[in-house]
C-alpha positions, -999 to 999 in steps of 0.1 A, spaced: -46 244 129 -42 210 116 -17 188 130 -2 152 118 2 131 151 6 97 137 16 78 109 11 43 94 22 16 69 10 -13 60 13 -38 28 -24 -48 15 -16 -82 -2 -42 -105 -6 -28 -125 16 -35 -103 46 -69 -119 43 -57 -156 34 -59 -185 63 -28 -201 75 -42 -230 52 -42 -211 23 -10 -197 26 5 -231 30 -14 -241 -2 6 -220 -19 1 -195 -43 23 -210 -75 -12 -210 -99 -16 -171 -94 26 -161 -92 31 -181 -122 7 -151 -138 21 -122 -118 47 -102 -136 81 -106 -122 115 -89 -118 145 -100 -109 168 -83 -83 183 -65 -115 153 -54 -128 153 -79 -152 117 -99 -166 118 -138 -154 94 -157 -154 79 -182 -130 95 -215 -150 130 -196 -151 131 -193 -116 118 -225 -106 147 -241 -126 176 -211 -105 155 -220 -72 181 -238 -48 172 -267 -31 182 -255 2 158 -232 2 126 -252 9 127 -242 44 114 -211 37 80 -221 20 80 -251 50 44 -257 72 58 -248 99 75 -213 86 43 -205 66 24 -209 98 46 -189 118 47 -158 92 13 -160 85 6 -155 128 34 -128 127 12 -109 101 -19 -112 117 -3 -104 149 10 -68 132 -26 -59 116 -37 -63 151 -15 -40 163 -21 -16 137 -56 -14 139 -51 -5 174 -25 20 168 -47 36 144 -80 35 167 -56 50 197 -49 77 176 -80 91 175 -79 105 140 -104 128 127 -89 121 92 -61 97 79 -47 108 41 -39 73 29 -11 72 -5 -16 44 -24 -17 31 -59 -43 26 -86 -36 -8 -103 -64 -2 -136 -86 -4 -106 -100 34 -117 -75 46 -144 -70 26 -173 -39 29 -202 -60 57 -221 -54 80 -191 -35 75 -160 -22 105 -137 12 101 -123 -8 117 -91 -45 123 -81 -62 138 -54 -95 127 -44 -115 155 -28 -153 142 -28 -174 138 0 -174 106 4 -159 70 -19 -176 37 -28 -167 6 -23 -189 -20 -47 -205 -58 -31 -184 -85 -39 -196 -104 -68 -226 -131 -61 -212 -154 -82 -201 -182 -63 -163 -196 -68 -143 -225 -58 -110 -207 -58 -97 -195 -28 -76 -169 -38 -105 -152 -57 -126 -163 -23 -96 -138 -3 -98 -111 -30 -136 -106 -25 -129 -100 12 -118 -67 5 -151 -58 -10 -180 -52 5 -202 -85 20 -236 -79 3 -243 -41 -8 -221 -11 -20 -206 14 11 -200 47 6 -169 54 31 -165 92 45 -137 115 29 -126 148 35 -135 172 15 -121 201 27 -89 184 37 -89 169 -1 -97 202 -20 -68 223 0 -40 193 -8 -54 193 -46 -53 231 -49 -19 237 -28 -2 207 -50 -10 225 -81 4 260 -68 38 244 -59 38 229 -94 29 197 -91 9 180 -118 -26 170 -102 -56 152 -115 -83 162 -93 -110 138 -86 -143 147 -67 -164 116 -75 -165 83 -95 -185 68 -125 -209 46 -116 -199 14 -120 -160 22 -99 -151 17 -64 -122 22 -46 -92 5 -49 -79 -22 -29 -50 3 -17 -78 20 1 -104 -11 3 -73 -28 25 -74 -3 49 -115 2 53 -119 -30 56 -93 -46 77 -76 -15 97 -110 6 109 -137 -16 100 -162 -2 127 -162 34 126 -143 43 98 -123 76 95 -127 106 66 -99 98 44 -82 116 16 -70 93 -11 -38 102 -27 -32 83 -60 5 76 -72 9 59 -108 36 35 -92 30 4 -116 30 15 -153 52 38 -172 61 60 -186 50 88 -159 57 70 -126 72 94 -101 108 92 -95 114 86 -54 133 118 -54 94 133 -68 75 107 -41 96 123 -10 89 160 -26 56 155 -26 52 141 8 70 168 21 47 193 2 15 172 13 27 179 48 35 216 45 -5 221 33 -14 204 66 1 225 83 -15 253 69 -52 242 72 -70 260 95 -95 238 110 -82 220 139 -81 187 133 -60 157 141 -48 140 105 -28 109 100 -9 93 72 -10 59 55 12 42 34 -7 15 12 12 -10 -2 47 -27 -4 75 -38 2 90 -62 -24 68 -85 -46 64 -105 -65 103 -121 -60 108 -110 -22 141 -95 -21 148 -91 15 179 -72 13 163 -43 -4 133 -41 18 158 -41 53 177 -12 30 141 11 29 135 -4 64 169 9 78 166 40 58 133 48 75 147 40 111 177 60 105 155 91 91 179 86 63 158 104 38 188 106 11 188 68 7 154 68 1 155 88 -28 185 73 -40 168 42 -49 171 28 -80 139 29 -101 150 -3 -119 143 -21 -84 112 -9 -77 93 -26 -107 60 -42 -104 44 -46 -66 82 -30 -55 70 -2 -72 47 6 -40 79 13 -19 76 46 -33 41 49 -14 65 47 20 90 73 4 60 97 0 45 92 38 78 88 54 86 129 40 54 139 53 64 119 91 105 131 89 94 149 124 76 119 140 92 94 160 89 53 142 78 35 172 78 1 156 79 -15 126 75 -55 114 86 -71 88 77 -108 74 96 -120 45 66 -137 31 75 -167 2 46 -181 -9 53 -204 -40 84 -229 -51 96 -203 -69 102 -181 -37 77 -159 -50 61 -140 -27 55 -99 -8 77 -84 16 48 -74 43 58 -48 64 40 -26 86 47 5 107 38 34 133 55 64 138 39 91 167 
């Protein structure tokens, strides 16, 4: 029978692959872009809250505490690649979010299952730039030519087929057009978290960016739960793990509700987690409820650790709650 014996989290901004240089550069020309919410939910844009940004709270996008968060980051991938390599997996179902990376506003699951053989990822472009931050994106492509990264199939078609029986609504994907590749929810982990010997993943897809069908956490932590019962039930003996892409807060860090998930999640306090309010998790927030999702399939696992980096990137305290975990 198959068995989950570990679990992971991890946020896949582009900053994961930025230099300390580049993070102390700042990232004001792209966050002025980004859509932002408020704590209340409420649209702001980057101008509004340069002009409510305090003064006293320079020290936080400082040298010296960009250079520090940026090593704690790095120092967290580290250990989560090695977590994950320890594990000795012989498949990780990763849940992540599809950002009109594969599904456009025409048609857009609220959640897919991917149950093909394998999944490209496509060359980053040849063109040549002088922006960095395009320069980090690329480096979750692929160097020169496209990859086709292992999946499991088997794994993939059971969790599609199971899903459906208990009622949820699932858009069942075996392959990709031509011209698509994975998403960076799934690129992030290939390429940064198992870049040598990559393990058969199943992708789970959860519309967490764009109304009006984004799951409600209540739905996230019901079908983690479900994803986990199926598992259970597959007969072939393997060892399976379980990612969370994405999260916490962005693009406005707000600290105090990523240490709420973060207590809820050490306290196995599964209530809270679906008692979040949907009007806080709005744009990148909206990947918390990629964490709700995993941390119902890993209620029986113990959190070993977790880190957290309030990361502010801009004057306008812009910025991603990175956070990483491992439960066993």
């Amino acid at each position: 029978m198959a068995r989950v014996v570990a679990g992971f989290a991890a946020s896949h901004s582009t900053m994961q692959f930025s230099s300390r240089a580049n993070w102390q550069a700042m990232f004001d020309h792209v966050d002025c872009r980004a859509p932002i919410y408020d704590f209340e939910g409420k649209p702001r844009s980057f101008e509004e809250l340069l002009k409510s940004t305090p003064a006293s709270a320079s020290p936080k996008i400082s040298a010296a505490a960009q250079a520090e968060r940026h090593q704690q980051t790095m120092d967290a991938m580290d250990r989560l690649q090695s977590a994950i390599a320890a594990a000795k997996l012989d498949v990780l179902i990763i849940v992540g979010d599809d950002q009109r990376e594969i599904f456009g506003d025409e048609c857009r699951p609220a959640i897919a299952v991917y149950y093909g053989d394998s999944i490209r990822n496509a060359p980053a472009p040849a063109e040549p730039t002088n922006s960095w931050y395009l320069q980090d994106q690329r480096k979750r492509m692929e160097d020169k030519f496209e990859r086709f990264y292992p999946c499991h199939a088997g794994l993939g078609t059971h969790i599609a087929a199971g899903l459906t029986d208990q009622g949820f609504d699932i858009t069942a994907m075996k392959s990709l057009k031509e011209d698509q590749f994975e998403g960076h929810a799934y690129s992030f982990v290939h390429r940064r978290l198992m870049p040598d010997e990559p393990i058969p993943i199943v992708p789970i897809m959860l519309n967490t960016y764009y109304p009006p069908n984004q799951p409600s956490p209540t739905r996230c932590f019901d079908l983690g739960a479900a994803i986990r019962e199926l598992i259970d039930d597959f007969p072939d003996d393997l060892r399976v793990g379980i990612m969370a892409s994405g999260g916490l807060s962005h693009f406005l860090v707000n600290e105090e509700l990523d240490r709420e998930v973060i207590e809820a999640l050490q306290r196995k306090d599964h209530a809270a987690l679906k008692a979040l309010p949907v009007k806080k998790l709005l744009s990148g927030s909206s990947e918390i409820r990629n964490w709700i999702a995993a941390a119902a399939a890993l209620k029986d696992l113990k959190l070993d650790w977790i880190s957290y980096v309030p990361a502010y990137r801009s004057r306008a305290l812009t910025g991603v709650g990175l956070c990483f975990a491992h439960w066993h």
